[in-house]
N, C-alpha and C positions, 0 to 999 in steps of 0.2 A: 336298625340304627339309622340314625340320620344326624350328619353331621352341619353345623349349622354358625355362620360368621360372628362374631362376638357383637360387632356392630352392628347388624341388620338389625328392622325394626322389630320384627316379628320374633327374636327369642324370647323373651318376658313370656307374650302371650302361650308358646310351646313350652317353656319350663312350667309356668303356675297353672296350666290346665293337668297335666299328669298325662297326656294322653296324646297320640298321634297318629295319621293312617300314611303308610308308603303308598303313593299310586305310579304304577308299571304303566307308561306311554307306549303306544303302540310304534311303529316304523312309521305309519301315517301320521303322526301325533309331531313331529319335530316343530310345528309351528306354536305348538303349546310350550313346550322344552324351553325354548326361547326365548316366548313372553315369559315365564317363570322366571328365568337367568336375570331378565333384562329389567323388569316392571321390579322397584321394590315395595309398592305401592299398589293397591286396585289390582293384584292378579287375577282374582276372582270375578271381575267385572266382567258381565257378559259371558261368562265361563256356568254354563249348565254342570250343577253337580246333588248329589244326595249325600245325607249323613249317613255315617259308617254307624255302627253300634254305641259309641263311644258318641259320638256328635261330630268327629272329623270329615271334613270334606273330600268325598272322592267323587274323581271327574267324572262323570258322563263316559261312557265308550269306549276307557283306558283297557286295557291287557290285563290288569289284574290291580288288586291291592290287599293291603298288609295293614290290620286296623290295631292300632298298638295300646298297650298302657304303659307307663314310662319307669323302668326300675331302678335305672343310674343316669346320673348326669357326671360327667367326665370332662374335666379341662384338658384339650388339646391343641397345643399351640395360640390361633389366633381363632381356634374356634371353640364350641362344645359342641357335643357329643350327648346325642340322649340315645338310650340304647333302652329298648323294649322289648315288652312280651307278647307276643301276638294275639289278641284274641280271636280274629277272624281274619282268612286266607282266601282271597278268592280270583280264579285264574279261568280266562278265558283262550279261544282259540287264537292262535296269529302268531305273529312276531315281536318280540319286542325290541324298542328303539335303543341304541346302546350307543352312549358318549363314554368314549377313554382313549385315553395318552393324548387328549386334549383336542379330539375330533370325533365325528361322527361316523358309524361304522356299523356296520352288519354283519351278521351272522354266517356262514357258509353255510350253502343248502345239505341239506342231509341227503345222502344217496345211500 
């Protein structure tokens, strides 16, 4: 699922395609994180990526992604909600980047 601001520019274009990919940022990726957050505009500028099955853009180098078709769209608060079916899953080695309770944070190494 991916939940998405009413007012951004880009829901239209994710509601009337049917379709979306999650892409999983690595720990080294935080400077993508970022631009994502911050650019509502031209994310993709200069951003190396290929199309997922679907035609969604996944980045170059990421951790993994989650290439979706879109089953429900859901009103939630000040956002929507498109909630999907995965068609393709694909996970590579590393770590991934993890933003919650409104910072950036890491993992505990496993012992």
């Amino acid at each position: 699922m991916v939940a998405i601001d009413r007012d951004c520019t880009f829901l239209e274009p994710f509601e009337s395609s049917g379709f979306f990919a999650v892409n999983i940022l690595r720990e080294q990726q935080l400077d993508l994180s970022i631009r994502f957050a911050a650019l509502p505009e031209g994310r993709f500028t200069g951003i190396a990526w290929t199309p997922a099955g679907t035609g969604s853009p996944v980045i170059d180098g990421v951790l993994g992604m989650v290439d979706c078709t879109t089953v429900e769209v859901i009103d939630a608060g000040d956002h929507r909600v498109l909630i999907g079916r995965a068609l393709d899953v694909r996970m590579g080695e590393g770590r991934p980047l993890i933003f919650f309770k409104g910072q950036y944070t890491r993992l505990e190494p496993d012992y």
